[in-house]
Structures are given as C-alpha cells and as structure tokens.
C-alpha positions as CSV (number, residue, x, y, z in Angstrom):
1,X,51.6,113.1,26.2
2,X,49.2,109.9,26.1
3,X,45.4,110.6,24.4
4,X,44.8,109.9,28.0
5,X,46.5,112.7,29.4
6,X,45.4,115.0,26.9
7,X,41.9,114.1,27.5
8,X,42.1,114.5,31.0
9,X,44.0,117.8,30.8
10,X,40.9,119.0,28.3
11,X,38.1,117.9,29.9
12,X,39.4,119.8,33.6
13,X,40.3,123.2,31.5
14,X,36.8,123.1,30.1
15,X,34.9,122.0,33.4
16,X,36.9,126.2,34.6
17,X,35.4,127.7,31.3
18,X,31.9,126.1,32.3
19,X,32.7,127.1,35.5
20,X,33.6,130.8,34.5
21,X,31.1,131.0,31.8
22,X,28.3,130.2,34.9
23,X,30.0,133.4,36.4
24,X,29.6,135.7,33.3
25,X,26.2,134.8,32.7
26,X,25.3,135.2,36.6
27,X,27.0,138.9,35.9
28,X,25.2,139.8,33.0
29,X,22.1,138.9,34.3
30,X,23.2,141.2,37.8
31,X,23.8,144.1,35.3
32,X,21.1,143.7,33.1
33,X,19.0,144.2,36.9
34,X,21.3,146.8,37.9
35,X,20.6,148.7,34.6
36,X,17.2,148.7,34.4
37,X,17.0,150.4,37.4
38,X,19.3,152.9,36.2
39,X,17.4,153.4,33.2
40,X,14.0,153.7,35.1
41,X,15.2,156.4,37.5
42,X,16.2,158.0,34.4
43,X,13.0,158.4,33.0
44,X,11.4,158.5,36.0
45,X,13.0,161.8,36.0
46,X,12.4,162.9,32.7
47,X,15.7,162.3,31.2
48,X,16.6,159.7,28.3
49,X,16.7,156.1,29.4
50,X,19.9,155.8,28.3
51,X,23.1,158.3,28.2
52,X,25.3,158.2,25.2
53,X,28.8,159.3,27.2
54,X,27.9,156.7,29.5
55,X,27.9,154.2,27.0
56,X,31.2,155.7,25.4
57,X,32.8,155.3,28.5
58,X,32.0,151.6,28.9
59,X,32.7,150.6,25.2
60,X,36.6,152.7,26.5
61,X,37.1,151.1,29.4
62,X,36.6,147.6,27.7
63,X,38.8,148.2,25.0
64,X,41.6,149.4,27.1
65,X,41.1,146.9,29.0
66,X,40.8,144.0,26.5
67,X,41.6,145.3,23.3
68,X,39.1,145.3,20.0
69,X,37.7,142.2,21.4
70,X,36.9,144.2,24.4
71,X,34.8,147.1,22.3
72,X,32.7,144.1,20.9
73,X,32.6,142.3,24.0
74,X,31.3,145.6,25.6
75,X,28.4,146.5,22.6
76,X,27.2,143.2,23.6
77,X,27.0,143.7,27.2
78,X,25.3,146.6,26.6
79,X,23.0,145.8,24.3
80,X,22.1,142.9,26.4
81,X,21.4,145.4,29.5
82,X,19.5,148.2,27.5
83,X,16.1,146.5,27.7
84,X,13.2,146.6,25.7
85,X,12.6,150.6,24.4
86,X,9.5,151.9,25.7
C-alpha cells in the first residue's frame, strides 16, 4: 500500500467517525432533552428526580450490549442527562 493510499484510506474512515460522532452528540443532546422532562414530571409529582432501578437498567442494557466499555459508556450518558440537582 502507497503513503498515498493509506492516507486516502485514513482520511475517508475518519471523515464516518466525524460523521458518526456528529450523530452521537446530536443523540445525547436529544436525551439530555428527553430526560429532563422525565425528571421534571418526576418531581412535579413529588417523586425523586431520578429512579435508581432505572438507572440500573440502562448501565445493564449497555453492558450487555457492549461490554465493560458499555457500563462506562452508559455512567457517562447518564451523568451527562441527569442535569443540574435542584
């Protein structure tokens, strides 16, 4: 493979990460929205803002999925979404 090649090989696999990474970020910003408003209604009616099993479940579902990256792929999802405490 020519320096060339290999360049032009890099650079397009990196323009999909940049691509994919626009995705993710678009994602997390959609679920950081969507959980605010679950956490709201929560309090709104007089339960915690956040739910303990709910967060279990994610962190499981993420590691299933993904493996023990997945669990701390998950903790930072949701940390990102729980917003500030009130």
């Amino acid at each position: 493979m020519t320096d060339s090649t290999l360049t032009t090989k890099v650079d397009s696999g990196r323009q999909v990460i940049d691509s994919i990474d626009g995705t993710i970020i678009r994602l997390v910003r959609e679920r950081q929205q969507a959980a605010a408003g679950v956490q709201q209604a929560r309090v709104d009616a007089g339960e915690p803002r956040l739910h303990n099993a709910r967060e279990i479940s994610v962190l499981k579902r993420y590691s299933g999925e993904l493996g023990k990256p997945g669990t701390a792929l998950a903790s930072a999802i949701l940390t990102s979404c729980r917003g500030p405490r009130a």
